[in-house]
C-alpha positions in Angstrom: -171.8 -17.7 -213.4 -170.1 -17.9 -210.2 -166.8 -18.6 -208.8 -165.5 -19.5 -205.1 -161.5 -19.7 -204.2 -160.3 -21.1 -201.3 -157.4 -19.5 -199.0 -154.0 -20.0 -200.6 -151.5 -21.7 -198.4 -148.3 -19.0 -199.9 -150.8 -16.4 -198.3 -150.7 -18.1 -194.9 -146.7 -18.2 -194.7 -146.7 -15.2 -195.7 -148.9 -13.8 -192.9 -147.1 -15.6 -190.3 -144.0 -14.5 -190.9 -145.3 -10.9 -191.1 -147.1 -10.8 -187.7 -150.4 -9.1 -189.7 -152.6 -10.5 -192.4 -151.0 -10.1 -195.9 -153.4 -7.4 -196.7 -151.2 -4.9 -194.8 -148.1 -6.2 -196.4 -148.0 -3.0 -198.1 -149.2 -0.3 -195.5 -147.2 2.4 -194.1 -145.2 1.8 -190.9 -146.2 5.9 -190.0 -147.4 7.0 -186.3 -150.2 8.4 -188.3 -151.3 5.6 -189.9 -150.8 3.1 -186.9 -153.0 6.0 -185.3 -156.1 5.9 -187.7 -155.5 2.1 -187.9 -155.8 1.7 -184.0 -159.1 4.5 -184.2 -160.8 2.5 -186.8 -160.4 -0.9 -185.3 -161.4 0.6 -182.1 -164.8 2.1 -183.4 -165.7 -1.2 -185.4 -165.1 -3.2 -182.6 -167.0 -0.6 -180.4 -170.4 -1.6 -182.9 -169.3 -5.3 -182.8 -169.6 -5.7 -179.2 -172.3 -2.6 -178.2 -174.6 -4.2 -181.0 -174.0 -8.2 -180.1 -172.8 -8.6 -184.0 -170.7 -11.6 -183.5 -172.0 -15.2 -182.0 -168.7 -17.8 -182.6 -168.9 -20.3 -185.5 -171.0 -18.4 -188.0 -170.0 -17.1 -191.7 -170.7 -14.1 -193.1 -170.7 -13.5 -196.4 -168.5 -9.8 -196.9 -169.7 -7.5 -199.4 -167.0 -6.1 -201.5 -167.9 -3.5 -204.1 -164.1 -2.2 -204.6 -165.3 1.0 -203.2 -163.2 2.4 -200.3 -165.7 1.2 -197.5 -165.8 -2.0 -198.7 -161.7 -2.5 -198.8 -161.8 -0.7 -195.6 -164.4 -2.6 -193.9 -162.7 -6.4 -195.1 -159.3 -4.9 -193.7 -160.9 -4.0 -190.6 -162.6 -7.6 -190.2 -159.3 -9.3 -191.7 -157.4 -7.7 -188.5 -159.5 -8.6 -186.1 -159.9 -12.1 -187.0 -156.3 -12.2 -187.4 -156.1 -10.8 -183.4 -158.3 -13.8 -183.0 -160.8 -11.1 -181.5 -163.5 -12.4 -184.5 -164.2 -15.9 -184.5 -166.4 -15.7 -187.4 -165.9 -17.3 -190.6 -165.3 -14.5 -193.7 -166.3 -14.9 -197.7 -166.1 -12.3 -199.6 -168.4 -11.8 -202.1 -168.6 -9.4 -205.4 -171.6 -8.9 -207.0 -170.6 -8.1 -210.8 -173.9 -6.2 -211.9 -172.9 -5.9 -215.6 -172.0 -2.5 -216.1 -170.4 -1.0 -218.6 -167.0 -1.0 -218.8 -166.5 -2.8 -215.1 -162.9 -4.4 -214.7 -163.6 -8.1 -213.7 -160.1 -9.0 -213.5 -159.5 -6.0 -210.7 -161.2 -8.4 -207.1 -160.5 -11.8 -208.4 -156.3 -10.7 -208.7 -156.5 -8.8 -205.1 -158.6 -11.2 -203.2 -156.6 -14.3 -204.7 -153.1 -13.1 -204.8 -154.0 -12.4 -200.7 -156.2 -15.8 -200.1 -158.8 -14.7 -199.0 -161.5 -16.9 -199.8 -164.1 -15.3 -201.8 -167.0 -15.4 -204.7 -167.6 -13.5 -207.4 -170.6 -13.2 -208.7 -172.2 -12.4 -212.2 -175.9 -11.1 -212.4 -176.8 -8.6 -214.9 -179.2 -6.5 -213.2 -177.8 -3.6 -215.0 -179.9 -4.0 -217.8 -183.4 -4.5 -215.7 -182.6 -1.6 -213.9 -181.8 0.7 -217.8 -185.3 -1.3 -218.9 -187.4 0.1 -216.0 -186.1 3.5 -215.6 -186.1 6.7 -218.1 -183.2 8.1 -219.3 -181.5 10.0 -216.6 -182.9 8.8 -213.9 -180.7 8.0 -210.8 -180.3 4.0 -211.2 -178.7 4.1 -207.5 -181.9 2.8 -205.7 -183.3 0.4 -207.9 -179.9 -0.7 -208.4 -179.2 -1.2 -204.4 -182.5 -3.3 -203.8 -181.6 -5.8 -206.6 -178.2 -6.1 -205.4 -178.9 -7.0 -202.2 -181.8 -9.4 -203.1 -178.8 -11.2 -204.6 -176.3 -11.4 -201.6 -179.2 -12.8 -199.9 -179.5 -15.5 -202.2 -175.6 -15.9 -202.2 -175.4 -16.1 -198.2 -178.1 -18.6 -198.0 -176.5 -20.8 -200.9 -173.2 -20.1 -199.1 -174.5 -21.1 -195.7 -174.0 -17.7 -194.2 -176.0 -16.2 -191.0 -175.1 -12.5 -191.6 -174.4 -10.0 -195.0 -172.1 -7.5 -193.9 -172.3 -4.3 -195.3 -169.5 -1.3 -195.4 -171.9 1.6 -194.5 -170.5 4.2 -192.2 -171.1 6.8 -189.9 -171.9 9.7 -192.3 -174.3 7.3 -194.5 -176.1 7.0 -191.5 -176.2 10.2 -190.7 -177.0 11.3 -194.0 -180.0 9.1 -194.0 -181.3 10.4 -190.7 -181.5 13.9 -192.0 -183.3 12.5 -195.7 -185.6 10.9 -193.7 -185.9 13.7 -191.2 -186.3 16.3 -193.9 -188.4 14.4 -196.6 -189.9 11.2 -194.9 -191.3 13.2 -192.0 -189.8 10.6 -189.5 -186.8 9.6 -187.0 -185.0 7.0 -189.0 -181.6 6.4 -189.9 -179.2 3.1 -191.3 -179.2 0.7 -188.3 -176.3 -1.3 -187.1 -178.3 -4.8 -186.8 -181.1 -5.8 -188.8 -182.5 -8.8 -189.9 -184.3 -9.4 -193.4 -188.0 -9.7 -194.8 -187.8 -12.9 -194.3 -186.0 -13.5 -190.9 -183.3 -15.5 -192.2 -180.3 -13.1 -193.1 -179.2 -10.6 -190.7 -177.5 -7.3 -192.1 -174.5 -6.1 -190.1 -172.8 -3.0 -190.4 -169.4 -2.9 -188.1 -168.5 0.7 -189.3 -171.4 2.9 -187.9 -169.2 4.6 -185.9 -166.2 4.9 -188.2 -165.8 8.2 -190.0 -165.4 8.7 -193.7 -162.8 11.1 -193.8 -161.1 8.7 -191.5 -161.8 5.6 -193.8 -161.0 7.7 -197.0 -157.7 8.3 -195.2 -157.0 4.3 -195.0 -157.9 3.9 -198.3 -155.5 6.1 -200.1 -152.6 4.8 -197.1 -153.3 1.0 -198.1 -153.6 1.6 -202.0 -156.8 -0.1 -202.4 -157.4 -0.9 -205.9 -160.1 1.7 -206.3 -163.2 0.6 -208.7 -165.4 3.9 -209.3 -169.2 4.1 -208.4 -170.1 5.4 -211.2 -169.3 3.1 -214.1 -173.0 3.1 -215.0 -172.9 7.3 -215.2 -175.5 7.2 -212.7 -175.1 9.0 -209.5 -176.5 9.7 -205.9 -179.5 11.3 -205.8 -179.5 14.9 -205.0 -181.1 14.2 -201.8 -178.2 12.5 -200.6 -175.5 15.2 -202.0 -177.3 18.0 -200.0 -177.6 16.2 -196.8 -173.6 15.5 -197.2 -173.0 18.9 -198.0 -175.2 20.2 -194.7 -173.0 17.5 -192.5 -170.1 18.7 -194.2 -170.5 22.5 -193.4 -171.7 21.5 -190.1 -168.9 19.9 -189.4 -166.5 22.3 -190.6 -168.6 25.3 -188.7 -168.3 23.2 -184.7 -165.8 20.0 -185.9 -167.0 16.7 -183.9 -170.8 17.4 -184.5 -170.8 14.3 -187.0 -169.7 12.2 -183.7 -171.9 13.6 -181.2 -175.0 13.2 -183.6 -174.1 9.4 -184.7 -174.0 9.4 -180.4 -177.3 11.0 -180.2 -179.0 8.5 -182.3 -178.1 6.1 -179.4 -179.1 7.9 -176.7 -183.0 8.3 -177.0 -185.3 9.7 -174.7 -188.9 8.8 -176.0 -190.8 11.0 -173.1 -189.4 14.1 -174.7 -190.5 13.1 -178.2 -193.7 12.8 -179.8 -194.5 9.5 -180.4 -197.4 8.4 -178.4 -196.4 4.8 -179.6 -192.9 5.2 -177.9 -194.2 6.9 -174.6 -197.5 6.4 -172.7 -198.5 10.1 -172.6 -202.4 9.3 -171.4 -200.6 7.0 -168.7 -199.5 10.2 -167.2 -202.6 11.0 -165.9 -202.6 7.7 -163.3 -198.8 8.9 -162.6 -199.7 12.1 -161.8 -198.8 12.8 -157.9 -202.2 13.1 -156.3 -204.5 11.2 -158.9 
């Protein structure tokens, strides 16, 4: 069962007379928040354009989970298309995942009282996922994969190049140090990548924005918040601890988060130890005298 509105022409007038897109009808008119506003739409378009996101003419299909990433990230892209600085076509799309208790009335009423063109989506993968796992397991894995096996299959019906994703700088950074710690390699959430099967490309415009900071424009713009946790599964411990490292790290030498999110950009393979990154044995024929 699926659903697709189209952009409400009382939305449009409403925007134009405004000067902004409706969605900031209701945000403050603070220095502060013009301030975080102006930081956040700087460090998405900084990954837009450092990354080469954005080719004109294509649609991407938006991934809204009513979490504050999500409401951030569609501001965030609503503004800049709005500046005419992304010539991209936006859907939204909600993946309803049948869990308990979710409110289903909650995206449709935003996105459409906005006109913002959108789908919602109902696939009960809440149940496979309660099937295959024991009792008080974390269902957040499991959960992920078969959600975004599903937006694929919703931007390919939908005509969409690109599934764009509201992961931020500290989920990146978080991942780097799982993987560090417990996957015994260099890894962490990248910007641009494109699917199993070549056809979908994953973007994610907020890897350098910060979570405090988007946490921040969340509770300024009164997102209608829908929890995480509906299914009373949560992040894996794994996950916690690295936030709670970053977090103390952070609080010990405040702007480490940035310079390390930096660092993951600035590689030098020939003081690592990847022979597969650097030709150590070529060093030999380099060597001054050889």
């Amino acid at each position: 069962m699926s659903a697709v509105m189209d952009a409400a022409p009382q939305a449009e007038a409403d925007e134009a007379e405004s000067g902004a897109h409706p969605i900031f009808a209701g945000a403050p008119r603070s220095v502060e928040f013009n301030k975080l506003r102006k930081r956040l739409i700087r460090n998405t378009r900084e990954a837009l354009d450092r990354f080469a996101m954005v080719r004109a003419g294509e649609k991407w299909l938006v991934a809204l989970s009513g979490g504050k990433d999500s409401y951030g990230m569609l501001a965030l892209l609503l503004d800049l298309k709005w500046r005419g600085l992304l010539p991209v076509e936006l859907l939204v799309c909600n993946l309803d995942q049948g869990q308990p208790n979710f409110p289903k009335h909650i995206l449709p009423e935003f996105l459409g009282g906005l006109g913002i063109p959108h789908r919602i989506e109902y696939k009960d993968t809440y149940s496979i996922v309660t099937d295959k796992l024991p009792a008080g397991a974390t269902y957040c894995s499991l959960c992920s994969r078969l959600r975004r096996g599903n937006l694929y299959r919703i931007a390919r019906e939908e005509g969409c190049t690109a599934l764009v994703l509201g992961h931020h700088r500290d989920d990146s950074l978080e991942t780097f140090f799982m993987n560090l710690f417990h996957g015994g390699k260099l890894a962490a959430m990248p910007p641009r990548l494109l699917n199993d099967e070549g056809d979908i490309e994953v973007l994610r415009p907020l890897i350098y924005c910060a979570e405090d900071d988007l946490q921040r424009f969340s509770d300024a713009m009164a997102f209608p918040i829908i929890p995480c946790d509906l299914c009373g599964s949560q992040d894996g411990l794994e996950r916690n601890a690295m936030k709670a490292m970053l977090s103390d790290i952070e609080k010990r030498m405040p702007g480490r988060k940035d310079v390390m999110i930096r660092a993951l950009g600035n590689v030098n393979p020939s003081h690592m130890l990847d022979p597969k990154l650097f030709d150590f044995a070529g060093l030999f024929e380099r060597r001054t005298g050889v």
